[in-house]
N, CA, C and O atoms as CSV, one atom per row, in Angstrom:
chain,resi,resn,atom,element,x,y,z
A,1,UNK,N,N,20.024,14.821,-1.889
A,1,UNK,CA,C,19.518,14.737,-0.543
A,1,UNK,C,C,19.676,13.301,-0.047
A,1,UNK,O,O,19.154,12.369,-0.657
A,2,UNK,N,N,20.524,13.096,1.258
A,2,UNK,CA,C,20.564,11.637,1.700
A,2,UNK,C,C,19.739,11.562,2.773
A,2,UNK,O,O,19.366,12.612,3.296
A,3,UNK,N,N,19.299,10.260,3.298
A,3,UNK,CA,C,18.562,9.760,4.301
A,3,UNK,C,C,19.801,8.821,5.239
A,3,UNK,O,O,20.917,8.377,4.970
A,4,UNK,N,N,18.904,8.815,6.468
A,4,UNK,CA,C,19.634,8.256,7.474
A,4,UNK,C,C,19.468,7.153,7.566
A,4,UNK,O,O,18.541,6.922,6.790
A,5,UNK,N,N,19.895,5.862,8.225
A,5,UNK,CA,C,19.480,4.684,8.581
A,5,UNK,C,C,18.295,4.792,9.289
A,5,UNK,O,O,17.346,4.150,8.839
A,6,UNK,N,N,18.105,5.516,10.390
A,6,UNK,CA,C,17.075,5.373,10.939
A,6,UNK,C,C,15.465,5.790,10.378
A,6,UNK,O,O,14.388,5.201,10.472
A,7,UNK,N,N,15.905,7.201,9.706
A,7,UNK,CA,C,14.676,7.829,8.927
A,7,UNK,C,C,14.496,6.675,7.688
A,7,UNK,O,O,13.392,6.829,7.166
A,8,UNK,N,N,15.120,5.773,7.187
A,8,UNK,CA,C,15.075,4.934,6.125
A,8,UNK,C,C,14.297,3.705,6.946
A,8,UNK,O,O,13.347,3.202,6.346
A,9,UNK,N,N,14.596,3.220,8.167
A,9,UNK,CA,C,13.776,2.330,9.318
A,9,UNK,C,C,12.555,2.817,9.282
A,9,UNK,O,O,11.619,2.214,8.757
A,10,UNK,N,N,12.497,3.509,9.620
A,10,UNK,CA,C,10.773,4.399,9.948
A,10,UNK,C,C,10.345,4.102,8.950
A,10,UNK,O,O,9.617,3.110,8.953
A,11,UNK,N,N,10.634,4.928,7.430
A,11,UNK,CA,C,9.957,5.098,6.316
A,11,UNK,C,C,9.256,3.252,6.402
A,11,UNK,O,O,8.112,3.054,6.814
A,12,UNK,N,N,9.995,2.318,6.033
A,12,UNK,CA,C,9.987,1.285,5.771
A,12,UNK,C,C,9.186,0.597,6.590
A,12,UNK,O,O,8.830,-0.492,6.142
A,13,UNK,N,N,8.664,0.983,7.991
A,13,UNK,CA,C,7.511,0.509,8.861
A,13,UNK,C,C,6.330,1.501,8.536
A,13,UNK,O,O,5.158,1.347,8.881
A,14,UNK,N,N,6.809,2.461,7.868
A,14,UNK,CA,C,5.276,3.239,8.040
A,14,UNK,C,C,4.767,2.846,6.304
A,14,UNK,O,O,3.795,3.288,5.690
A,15,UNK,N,N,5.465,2.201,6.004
A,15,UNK,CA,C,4.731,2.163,4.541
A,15,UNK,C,C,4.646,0.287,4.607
A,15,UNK,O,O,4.098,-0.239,3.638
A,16,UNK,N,N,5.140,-0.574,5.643
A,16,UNK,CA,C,4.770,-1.734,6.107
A,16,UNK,C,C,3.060,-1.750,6.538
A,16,UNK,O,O,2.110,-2.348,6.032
A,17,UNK,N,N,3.150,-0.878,7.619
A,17,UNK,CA,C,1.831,-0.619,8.279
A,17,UNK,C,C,0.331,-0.031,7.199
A,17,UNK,O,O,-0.891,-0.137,7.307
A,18,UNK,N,N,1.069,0.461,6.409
A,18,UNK,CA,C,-0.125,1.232,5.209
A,18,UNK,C,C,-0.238,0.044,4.621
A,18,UNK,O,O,-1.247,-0.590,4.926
A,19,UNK,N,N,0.532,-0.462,3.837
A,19,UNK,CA,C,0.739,-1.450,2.776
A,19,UNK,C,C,0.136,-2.886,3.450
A,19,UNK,O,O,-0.168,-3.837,2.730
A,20,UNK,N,N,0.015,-2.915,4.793
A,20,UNK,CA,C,-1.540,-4.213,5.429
A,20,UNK,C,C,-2.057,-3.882,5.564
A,20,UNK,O,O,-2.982,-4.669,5.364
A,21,UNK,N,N,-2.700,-2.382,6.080
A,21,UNK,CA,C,-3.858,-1.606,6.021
A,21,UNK,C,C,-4.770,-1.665,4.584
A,21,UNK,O,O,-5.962,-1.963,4.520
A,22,UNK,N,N,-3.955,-1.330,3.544
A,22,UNK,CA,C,-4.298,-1.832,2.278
A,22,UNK,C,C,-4.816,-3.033,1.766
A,22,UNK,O,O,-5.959,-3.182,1.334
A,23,UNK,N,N,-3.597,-4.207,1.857
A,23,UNK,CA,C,-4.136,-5.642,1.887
A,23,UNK,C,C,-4.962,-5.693,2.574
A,23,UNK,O,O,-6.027,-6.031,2.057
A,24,UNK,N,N,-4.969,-5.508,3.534
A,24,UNK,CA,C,-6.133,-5.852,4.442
A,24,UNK,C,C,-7.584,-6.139,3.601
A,24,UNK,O,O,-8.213,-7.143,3.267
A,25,UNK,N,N,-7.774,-4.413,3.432
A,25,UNK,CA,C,-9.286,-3.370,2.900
A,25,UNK,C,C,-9.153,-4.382,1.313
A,25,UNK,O,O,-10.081,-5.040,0.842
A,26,UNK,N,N,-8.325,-4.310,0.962
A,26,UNK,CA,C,-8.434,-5.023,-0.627
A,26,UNK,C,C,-8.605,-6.092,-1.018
A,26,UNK,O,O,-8.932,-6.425,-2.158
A,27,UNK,N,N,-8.348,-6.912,0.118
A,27,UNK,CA,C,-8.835,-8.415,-0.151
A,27,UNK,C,C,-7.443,-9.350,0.474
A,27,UNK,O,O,-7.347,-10.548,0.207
A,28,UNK,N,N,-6.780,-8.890,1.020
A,28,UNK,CA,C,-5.919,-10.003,1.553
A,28,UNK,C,C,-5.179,-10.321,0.562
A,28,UNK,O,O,-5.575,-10.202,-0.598
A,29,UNK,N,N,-3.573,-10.932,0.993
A,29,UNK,CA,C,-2.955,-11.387,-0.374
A,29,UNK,C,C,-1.914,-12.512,0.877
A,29,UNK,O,O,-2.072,-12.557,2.097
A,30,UNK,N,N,-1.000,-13.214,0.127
A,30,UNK,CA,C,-0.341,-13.697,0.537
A,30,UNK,C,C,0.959,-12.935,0.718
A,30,UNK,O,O,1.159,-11.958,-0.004
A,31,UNK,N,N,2.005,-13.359,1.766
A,31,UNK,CA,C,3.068,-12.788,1.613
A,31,UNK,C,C,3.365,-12.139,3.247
A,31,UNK,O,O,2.437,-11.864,4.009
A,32,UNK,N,N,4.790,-11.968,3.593
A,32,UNK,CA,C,4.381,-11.574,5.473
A,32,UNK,C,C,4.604,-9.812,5.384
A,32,UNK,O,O,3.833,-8.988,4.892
A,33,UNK,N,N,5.995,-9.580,6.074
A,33,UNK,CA,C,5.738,-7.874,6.124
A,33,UNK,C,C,6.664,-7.324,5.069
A,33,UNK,O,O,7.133,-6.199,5.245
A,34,UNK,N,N,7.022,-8.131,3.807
A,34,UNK,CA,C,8.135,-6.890,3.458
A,34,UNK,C,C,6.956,-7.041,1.988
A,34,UNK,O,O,7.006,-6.232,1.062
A,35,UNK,N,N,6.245,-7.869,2.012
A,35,UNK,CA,C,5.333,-7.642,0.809
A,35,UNK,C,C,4.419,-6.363,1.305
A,35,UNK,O,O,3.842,-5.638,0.494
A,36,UNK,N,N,4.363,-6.200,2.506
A,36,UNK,CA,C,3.356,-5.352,3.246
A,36,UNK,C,C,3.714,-3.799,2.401
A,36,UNK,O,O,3.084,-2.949,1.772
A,37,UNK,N,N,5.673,-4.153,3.007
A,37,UNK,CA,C,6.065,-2.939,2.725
A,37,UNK,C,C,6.183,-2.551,1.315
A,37,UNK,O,O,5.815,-1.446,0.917
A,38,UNK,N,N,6.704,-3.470,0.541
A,38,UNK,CA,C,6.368,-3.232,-1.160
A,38,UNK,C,C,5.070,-2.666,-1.570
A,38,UNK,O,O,5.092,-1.682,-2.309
A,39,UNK,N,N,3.964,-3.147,-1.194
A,39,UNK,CA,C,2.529,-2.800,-1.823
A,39,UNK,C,C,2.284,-1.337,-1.142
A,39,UNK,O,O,1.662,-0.548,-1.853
A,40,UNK,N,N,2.824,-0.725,0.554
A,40,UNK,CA,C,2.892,0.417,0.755
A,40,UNK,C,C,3.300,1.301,-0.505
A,40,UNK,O,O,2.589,2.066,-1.156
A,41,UNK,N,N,4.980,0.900,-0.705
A,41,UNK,CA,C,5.173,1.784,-1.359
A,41,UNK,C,C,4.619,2.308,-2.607
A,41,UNK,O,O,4.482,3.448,-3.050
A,42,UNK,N,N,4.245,0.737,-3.193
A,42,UNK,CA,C,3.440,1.275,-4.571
A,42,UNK,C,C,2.314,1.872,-4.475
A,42,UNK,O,O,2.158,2.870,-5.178
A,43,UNK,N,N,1.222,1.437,-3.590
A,43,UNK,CA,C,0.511,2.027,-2.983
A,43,UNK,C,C,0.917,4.030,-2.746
A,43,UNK,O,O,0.386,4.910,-3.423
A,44,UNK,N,N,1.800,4.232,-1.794
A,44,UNK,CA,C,2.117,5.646,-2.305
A,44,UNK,C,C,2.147,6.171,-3.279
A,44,UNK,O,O,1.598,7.265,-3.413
A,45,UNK,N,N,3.000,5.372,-4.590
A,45,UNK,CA,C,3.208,6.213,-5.767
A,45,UNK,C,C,1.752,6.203,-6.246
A,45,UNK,O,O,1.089,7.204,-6.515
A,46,UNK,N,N,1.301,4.768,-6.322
A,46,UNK,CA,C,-0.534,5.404,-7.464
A,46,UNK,C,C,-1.511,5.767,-6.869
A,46,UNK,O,O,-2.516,6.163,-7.460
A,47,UNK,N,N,-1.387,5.690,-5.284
A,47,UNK,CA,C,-2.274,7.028,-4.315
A,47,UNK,C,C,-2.140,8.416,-4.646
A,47,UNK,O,O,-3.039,9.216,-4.905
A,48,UNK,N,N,-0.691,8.629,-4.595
A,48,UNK,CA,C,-0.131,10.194,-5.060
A,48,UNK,C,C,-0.837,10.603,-6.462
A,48,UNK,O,O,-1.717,11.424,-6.720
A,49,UNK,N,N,-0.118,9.725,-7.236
A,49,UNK,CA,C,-0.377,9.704,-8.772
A,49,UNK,C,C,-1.613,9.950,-9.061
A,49,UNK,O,O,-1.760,10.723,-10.008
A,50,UNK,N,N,-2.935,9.399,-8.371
A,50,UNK,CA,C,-4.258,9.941,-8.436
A,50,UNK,C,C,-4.863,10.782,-7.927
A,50,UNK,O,O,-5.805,11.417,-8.401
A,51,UNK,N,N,-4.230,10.900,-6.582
A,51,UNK,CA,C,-4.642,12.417,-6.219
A,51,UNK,C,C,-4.208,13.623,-7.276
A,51,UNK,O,O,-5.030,14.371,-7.805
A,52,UNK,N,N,-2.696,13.685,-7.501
A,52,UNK,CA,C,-2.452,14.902,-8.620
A,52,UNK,C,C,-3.630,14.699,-9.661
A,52,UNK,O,O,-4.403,15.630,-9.888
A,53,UNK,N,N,-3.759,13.475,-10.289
A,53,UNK,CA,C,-4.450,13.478,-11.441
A,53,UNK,C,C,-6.467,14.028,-10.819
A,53,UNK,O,O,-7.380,14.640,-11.373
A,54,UNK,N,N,-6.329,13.494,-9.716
A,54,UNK,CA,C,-8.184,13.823,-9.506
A,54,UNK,C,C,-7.578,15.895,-8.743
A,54,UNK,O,O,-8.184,16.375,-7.785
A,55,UNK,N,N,-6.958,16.308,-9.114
A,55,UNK,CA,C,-6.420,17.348,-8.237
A,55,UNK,C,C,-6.908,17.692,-6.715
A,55,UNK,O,O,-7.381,18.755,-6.312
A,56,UNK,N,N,-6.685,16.611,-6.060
A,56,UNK,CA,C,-7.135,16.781,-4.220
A,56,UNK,C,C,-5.981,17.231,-3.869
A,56,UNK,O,O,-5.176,17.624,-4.713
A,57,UNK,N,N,-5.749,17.240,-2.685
A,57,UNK,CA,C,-4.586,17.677,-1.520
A,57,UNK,C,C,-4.419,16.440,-0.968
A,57,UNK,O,O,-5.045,15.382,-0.920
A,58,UNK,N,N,-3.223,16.961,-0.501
A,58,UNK,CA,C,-2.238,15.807,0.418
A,58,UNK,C,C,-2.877,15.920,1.927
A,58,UNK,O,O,-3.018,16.897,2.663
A,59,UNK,N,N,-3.260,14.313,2.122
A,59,UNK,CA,C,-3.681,14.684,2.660
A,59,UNK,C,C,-3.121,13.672,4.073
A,59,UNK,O,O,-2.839,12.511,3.774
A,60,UNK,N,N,-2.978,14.027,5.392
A,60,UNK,CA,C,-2.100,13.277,6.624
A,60,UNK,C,C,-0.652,12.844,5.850
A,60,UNK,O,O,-0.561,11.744,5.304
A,61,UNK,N,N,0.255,13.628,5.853
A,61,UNK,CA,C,1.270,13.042,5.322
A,61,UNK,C,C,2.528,13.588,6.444
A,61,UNK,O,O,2.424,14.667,7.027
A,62,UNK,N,N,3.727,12.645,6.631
A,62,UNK,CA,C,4.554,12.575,7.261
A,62,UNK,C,C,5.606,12.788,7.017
A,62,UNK,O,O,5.889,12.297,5.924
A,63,UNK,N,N,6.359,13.261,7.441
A,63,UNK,CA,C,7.400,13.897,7.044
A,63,UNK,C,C,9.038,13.368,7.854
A,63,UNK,O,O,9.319,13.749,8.990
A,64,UNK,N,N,9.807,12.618,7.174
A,64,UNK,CA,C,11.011,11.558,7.826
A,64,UNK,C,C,12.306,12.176,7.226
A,64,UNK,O,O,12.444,12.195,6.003
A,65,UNK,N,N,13.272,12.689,8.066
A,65,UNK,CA,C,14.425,13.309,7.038
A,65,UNK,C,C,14.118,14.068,6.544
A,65,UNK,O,O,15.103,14.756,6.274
A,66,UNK,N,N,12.789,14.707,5.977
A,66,UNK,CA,C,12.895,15.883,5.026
A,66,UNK,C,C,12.329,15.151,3.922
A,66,UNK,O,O,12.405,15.776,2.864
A,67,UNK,N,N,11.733,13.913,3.836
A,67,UNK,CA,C,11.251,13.643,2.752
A,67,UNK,C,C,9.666,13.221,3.359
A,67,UNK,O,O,9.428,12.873,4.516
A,68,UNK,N,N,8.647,13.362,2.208
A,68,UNK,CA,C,7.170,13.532,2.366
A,68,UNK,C,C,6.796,11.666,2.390
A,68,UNK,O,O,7.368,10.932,1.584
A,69,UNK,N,N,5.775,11.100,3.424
A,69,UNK,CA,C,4.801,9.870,2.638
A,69,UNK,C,C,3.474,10.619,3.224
A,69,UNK,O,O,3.228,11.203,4.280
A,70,UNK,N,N,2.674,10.300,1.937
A,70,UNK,CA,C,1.382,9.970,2.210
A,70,UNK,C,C,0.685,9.084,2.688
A,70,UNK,O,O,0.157,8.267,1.934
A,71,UNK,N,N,0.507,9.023,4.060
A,71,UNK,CA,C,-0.319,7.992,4.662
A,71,UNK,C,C,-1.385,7.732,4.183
A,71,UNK,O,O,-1.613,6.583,3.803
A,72,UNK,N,N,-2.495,8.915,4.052
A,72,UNK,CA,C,-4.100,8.114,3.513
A,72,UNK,C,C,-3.787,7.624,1.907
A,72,UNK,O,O,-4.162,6.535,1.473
A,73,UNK,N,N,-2.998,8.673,1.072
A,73,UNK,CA,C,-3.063,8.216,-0.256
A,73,UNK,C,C,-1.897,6.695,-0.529
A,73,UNK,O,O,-1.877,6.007,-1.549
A,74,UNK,N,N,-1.428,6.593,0.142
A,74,UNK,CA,C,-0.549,5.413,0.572
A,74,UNK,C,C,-1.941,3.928,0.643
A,74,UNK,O,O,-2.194,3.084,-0.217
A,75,UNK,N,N,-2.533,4.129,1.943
A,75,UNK,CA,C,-3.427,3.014,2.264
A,75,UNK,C,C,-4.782,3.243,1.010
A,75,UNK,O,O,-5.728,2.456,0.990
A,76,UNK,N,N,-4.699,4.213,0.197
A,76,UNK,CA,C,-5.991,4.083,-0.907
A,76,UNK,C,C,-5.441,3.624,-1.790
A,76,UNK,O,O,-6.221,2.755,-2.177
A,77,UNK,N,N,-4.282,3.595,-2.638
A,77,UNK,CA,C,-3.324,3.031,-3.406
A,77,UNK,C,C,-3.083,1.270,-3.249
A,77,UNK,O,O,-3.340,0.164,-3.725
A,78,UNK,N,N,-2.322,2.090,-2.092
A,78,UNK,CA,C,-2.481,0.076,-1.881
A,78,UNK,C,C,-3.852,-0.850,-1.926
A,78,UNK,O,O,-3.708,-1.987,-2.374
A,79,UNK,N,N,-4.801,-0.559,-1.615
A,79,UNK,CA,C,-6.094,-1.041,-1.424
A,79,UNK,C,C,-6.369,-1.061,-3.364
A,79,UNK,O,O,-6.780,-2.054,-3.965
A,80,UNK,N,N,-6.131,-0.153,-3.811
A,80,UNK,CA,C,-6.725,0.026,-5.369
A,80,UNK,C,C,-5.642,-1.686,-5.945
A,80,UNK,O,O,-6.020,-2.803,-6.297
A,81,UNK,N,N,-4.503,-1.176,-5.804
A,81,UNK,CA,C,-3.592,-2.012,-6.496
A,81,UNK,C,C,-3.491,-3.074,-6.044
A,81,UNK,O,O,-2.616,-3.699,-6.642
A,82,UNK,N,N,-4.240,-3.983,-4.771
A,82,UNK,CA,C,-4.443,-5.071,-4.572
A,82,UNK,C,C,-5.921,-5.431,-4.765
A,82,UNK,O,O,-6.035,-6.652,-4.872
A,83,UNK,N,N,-6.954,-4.859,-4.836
A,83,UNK,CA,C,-7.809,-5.277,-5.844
A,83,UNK,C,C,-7.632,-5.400,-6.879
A,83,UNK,O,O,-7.807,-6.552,-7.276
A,84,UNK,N,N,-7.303,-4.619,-7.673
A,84,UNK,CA,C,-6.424,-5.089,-9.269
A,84,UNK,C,C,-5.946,-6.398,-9.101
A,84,UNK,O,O,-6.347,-7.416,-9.664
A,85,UNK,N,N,-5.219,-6.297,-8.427
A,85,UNK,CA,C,-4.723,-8.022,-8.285
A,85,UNK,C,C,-5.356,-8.900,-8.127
A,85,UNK,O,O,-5.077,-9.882,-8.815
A,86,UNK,N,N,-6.140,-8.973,-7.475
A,86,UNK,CA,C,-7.074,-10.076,-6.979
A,86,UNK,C,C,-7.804,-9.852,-8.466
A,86,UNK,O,O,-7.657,-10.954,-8.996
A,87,UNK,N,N,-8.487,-9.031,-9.376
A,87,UNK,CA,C,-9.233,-8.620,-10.477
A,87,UNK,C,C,-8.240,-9.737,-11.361
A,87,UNK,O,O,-8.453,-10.948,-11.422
A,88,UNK,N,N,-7.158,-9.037,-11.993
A,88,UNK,CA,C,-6.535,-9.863,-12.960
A,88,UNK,C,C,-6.254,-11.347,-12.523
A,88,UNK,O,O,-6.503,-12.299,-13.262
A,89,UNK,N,N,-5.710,-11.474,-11.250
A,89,UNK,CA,C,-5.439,-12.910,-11.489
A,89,UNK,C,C,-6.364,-13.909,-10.763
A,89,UNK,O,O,-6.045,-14.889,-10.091
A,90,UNK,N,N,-7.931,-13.288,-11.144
A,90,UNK,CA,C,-8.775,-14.341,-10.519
A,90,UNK,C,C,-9.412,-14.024,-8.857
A,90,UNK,O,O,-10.253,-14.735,-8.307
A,91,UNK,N,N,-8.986,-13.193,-8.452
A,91,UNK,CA,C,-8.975,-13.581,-7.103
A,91,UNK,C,C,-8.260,-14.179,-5.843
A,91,UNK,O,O,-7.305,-14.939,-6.001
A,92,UNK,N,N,-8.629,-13.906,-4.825
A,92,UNK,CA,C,-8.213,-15.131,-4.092
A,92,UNK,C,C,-8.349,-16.441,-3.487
A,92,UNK,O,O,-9.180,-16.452,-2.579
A,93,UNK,N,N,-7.784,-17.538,-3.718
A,93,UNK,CA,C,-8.054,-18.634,-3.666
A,93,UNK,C,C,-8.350,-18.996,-2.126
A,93,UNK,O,O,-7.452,-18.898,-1.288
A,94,UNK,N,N,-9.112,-19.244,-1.929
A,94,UNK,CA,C,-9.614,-20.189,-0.357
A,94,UNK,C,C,-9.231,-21.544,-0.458
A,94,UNK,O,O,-9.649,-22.296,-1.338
A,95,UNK,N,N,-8.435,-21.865,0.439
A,95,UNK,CA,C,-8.367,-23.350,0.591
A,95,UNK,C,C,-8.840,-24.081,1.529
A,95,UNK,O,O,-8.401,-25.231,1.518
A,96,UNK,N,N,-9.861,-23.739,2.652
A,96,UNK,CA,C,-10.128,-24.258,3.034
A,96,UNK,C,C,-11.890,-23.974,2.835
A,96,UNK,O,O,-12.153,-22.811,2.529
A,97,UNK,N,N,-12.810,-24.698,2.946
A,97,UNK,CA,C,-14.187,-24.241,2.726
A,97,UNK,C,C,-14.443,-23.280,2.002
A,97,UNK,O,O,-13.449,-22.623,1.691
A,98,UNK,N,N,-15.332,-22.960,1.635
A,98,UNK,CA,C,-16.240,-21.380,0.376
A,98,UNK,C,C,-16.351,-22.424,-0.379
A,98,UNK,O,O,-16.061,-23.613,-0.247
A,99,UNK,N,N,-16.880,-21.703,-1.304
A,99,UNK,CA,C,-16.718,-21.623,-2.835
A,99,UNK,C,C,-15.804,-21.216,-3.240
A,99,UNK,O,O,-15.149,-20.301,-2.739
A,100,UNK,N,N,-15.457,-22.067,-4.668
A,100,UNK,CA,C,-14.531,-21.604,-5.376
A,100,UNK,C,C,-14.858,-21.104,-6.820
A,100,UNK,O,O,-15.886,-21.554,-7.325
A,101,UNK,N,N,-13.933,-20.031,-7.703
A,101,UNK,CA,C,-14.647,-19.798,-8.981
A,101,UNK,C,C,-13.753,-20.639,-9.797
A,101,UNK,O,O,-12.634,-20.148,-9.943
A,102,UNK,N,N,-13.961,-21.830,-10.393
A,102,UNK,CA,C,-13.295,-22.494,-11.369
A,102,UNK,C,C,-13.834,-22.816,-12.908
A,102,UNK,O,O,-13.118,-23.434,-13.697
């Protein structure tokens, strides 16, 4: 099954848009929109990946070319897997004012 340029455009903004929706909710990270779009996508796979495993339904998902994303399990994914991040490597660093954990 191939994809189009354009349905491959879309995909790649709608999993941009999840994937800061995510950062966002998870704690912010560095990086501009194609990190956005990376953490979307992973975000999809271990959104998906936990829904099968907690057995829910798909749930708001979109459909581009003939191929499926999960929007909500997309932005819960991403949100999980950038807390993880922030978890393993400390957090995120403030540089200007807060506290810091050193």
């Amino acid at each position: 099954m191939t994809i189009t340029l354009t349905g491959l455009l879309v995909l790649l903004i709608i999993a941009g848009v999840c994937g800061a929706i995510g950062r966002a909710i998870g704690g912010g990270t560095g990086g501009g929109f194609l990190v956005s779009i990376a953490v979307g996508f992973i975000g999809a796979l271990f959104g998906t990946f936990l829904a099968h495993y907690l057995r829910l339904p798909e749930l708001l998902m979109v459909t581009v070319d003939g191929r499926g994303f999960p929007i909500l399990w997309s932005i819960i994914g991403a949100t999980l897997f950038v807390a993880f991040m922030h978890l393993i490597s400390g957090g995120p660093r403030w540089r200007t004012g807060g506290w810091r954990y050193r």
